[in-house]
ZAMARGU-4260 file (C-alpha; in steps of 0.2 Angstrom, whole numbers, plus 5000, padded with zeros to 4 digits):
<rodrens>
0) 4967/4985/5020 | 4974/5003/5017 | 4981/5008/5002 | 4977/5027/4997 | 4991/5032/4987
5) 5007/5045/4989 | 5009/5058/4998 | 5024/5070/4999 | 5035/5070/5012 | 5049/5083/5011
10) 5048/5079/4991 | 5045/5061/4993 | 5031/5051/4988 | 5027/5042/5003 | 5011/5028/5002
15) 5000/5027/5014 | 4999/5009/5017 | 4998/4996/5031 | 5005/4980/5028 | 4992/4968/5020
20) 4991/4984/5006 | 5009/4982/5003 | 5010/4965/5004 | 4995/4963/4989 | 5004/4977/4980
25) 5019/4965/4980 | 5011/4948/4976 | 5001/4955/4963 | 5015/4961/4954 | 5027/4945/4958
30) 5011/4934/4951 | 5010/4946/4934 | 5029/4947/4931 | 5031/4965/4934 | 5043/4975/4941
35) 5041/4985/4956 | 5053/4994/4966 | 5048/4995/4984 | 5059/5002/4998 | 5055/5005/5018
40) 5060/5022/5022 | 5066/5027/5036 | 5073/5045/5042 | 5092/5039/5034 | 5082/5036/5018
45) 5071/5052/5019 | 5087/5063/5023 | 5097/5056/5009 | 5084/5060/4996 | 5084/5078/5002
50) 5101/5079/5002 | 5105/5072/4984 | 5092/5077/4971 | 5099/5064/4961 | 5094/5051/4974
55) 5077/5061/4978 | 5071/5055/4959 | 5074/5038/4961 | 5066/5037/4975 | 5049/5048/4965
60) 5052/5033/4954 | 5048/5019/4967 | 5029/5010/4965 | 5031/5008/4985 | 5038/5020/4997
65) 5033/5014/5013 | 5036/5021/5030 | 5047/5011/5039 | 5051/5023/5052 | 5041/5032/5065
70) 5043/5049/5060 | 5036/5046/5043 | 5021/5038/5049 | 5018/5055/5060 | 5027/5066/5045
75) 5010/5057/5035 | 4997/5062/5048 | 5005/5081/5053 | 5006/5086/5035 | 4992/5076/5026
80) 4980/5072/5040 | 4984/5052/5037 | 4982/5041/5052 | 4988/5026/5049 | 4990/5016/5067
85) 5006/5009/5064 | 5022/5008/5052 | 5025/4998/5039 | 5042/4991/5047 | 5055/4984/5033
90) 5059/4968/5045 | 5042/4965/5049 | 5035/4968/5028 | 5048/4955/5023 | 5041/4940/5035
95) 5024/4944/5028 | 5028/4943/5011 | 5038/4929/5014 | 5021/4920/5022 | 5011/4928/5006
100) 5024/4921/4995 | 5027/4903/5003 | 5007/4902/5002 | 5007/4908/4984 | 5021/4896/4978
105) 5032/4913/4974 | 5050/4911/4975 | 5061/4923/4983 | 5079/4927/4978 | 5091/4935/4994
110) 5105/4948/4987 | 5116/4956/4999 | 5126/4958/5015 | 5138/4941/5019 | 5137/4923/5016
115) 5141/4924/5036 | 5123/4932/5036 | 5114/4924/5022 | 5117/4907/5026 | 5108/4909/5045
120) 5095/4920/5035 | 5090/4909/5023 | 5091/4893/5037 | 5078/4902/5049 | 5068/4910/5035
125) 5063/4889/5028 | 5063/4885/5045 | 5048/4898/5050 | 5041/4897/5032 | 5042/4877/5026
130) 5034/4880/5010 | 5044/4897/5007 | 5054/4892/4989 | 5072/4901/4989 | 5077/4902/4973
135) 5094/4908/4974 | 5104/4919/4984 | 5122/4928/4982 | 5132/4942/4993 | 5135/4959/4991
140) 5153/4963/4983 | 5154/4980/4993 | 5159/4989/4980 | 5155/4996/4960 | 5154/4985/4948
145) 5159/4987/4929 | 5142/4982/4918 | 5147/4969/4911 | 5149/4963/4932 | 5132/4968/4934
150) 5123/4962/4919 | 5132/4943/4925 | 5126/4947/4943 | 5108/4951/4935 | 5110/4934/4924
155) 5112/4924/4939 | 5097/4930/4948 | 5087/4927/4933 | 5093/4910/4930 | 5085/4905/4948
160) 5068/4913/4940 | 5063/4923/4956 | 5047/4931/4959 | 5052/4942/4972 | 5070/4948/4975
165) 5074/4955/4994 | 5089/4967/4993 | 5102/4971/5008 | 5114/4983/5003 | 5110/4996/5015
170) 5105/5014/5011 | 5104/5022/4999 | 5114/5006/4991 | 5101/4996/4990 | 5090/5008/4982
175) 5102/5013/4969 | 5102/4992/4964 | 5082/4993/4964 | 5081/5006/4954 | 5093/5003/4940
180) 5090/4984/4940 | 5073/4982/4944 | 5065/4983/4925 | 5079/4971/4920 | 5074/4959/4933
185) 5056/4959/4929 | 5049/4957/4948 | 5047/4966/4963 | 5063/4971/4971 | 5062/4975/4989
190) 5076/4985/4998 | 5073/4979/5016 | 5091/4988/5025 | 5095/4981/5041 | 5083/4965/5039
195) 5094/4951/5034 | 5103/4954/5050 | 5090/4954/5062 | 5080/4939/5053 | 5099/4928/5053
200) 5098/4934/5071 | 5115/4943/5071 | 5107/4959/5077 | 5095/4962/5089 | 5077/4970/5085
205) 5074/4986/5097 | 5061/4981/5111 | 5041/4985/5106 | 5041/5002/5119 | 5055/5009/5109
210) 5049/5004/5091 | 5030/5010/5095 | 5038/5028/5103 | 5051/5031/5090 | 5067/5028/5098
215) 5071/5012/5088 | 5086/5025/5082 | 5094/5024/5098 | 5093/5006/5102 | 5102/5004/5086
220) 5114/5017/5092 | 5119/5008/5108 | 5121/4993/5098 | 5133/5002/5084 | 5140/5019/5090
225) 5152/5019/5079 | 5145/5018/5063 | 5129/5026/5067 | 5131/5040/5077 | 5133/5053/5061
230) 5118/5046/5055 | 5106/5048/5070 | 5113/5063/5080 | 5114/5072/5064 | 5101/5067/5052
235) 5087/5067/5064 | 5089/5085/5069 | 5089/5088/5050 | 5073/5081/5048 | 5064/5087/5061
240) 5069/5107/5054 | 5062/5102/5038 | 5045/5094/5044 | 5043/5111/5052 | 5048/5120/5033
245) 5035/5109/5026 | 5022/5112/5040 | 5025/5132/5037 | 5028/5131/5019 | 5020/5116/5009
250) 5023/5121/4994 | 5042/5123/4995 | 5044/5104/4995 | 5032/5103/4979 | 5041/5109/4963
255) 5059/5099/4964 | 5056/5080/4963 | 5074/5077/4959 | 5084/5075/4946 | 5088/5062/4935
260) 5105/5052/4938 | 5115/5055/4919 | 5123/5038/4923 | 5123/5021/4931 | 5132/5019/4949
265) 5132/5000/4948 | 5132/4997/4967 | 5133/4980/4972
</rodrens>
């Protein structure tokens, strides 16, 4: 098991972590009632915190940064010398803590996306995991809420007592959720992105080669052109220039760490 704390990564705190880490990090805090946000960062995710320091401090704030994506697994290794032999993939991190949790008698609560997805989600998740308690589970409203809507949709999650609640709202969406609702929630909350799709088996996973070589960003863009291809053809460039600014110049990603948000955005 690895689990050796943050690292920076273009004024992120990365953790460097492999799965069975992350999956104690988060039973041990779903077992003691404690809140922990925990996201799977991928270049999107990475880019947007560079972008927006209000987003780079929640993400400073997060108990689990993991990376999700290939780049950040060799951003960990070229900038801190940390050689961790695979990713911590969002999909993949949520059937293991589903297996933890069924095991451990620790409900999970699903948030997000559509009923057209939760309901094939939450089918094949008790079918895999028979023992897997789903507390609850309710769909995104694509939109801001008042608070008084968030503080009902925060009151019906807490009625089904969940230990762990999965978020898919997309990024920086679900983030935003995690981090303004987590301490209220009292568990961990887990922004997993594009899992709930690929566990309802509504979208298809890239194949191993690509995952294990980085190019899961263009399987996904043949499969959704149009509502990725800003995201990839420009973000990834992006990234790569700032890994190289942080390679020459480690210290200019050191001092900001963000700024904090003066108000609530309420995304749900």
């Amino acid at each position: 098991m690895i689990d050796r704390g943050k690292r920076n990564v273009l004024g992120i705190g990365v953790d460097v972590i492999d799965y069975a880490g992350a999956v104690a990090r988060i039973l041990d805090a779903a077992t003691a009632g404690r809140p922990l946000m925990v996201s799977a960062l991928a270049v999107h995710g990475a880019m947007t915190g560079v972008f927006d320091r209000f987003h780079r401090y929640r993400l400073n704030q997060f108990g689990l940064i993991v990376p999700d994506g290939q780049p950040l697994r060799w951003a960990l290794d070229w900038l801190h010398g940390e050689k961790l032999g695979q990713r911590v993939y969002g999909p993949e991190l949520m059937q293991r803590v589903c297996a933890a949790s069924a095991e451990a008698g620790v409900p999970i609560y699903l948030y997000g996306s559509r009923d057209e997805v939760l309901d094939p989600l939450e089918t094949n998740l008790r079918r895999r995991y028979p023992a897997l308690i789903v507390a609850g589970r309710s769909a995104s409203r694509f939109r801001m809420v008042s608070d008084e809507e968030n503080r009902a949709i925060l009151a019906e999650i807490r009625a089904t007592r969940p230990g762990i609640v999965f978020v898919g709202l997309g990024c920086p969406r679900q983030e935003v959720f995690a981090f303004e609702n987590a301490e209220a929630l009292g568990c961990p909350v887990i922004a997993v992105g594009a899992a709930f799709d690929f566990h309802a088996g509504l979208l298809r996973q890239a194949p191993a080669w690509m995952q294990d070589r980085g190019l899961e960003w263009l399987f996904r863009l043949t499969q959704e052109p149009g509502r990725l291809w800003k995201r990839y053809l420009l973000l990834n460039p992006a990234f790569c220039w700032n890994l190289i600014k942080q390679i020459v110049r480690p210290a200019s990603f050191e001092a900001d760490r963000g700024q904090r948000p003066d108000s609530r955005s309420n995304y749900a």
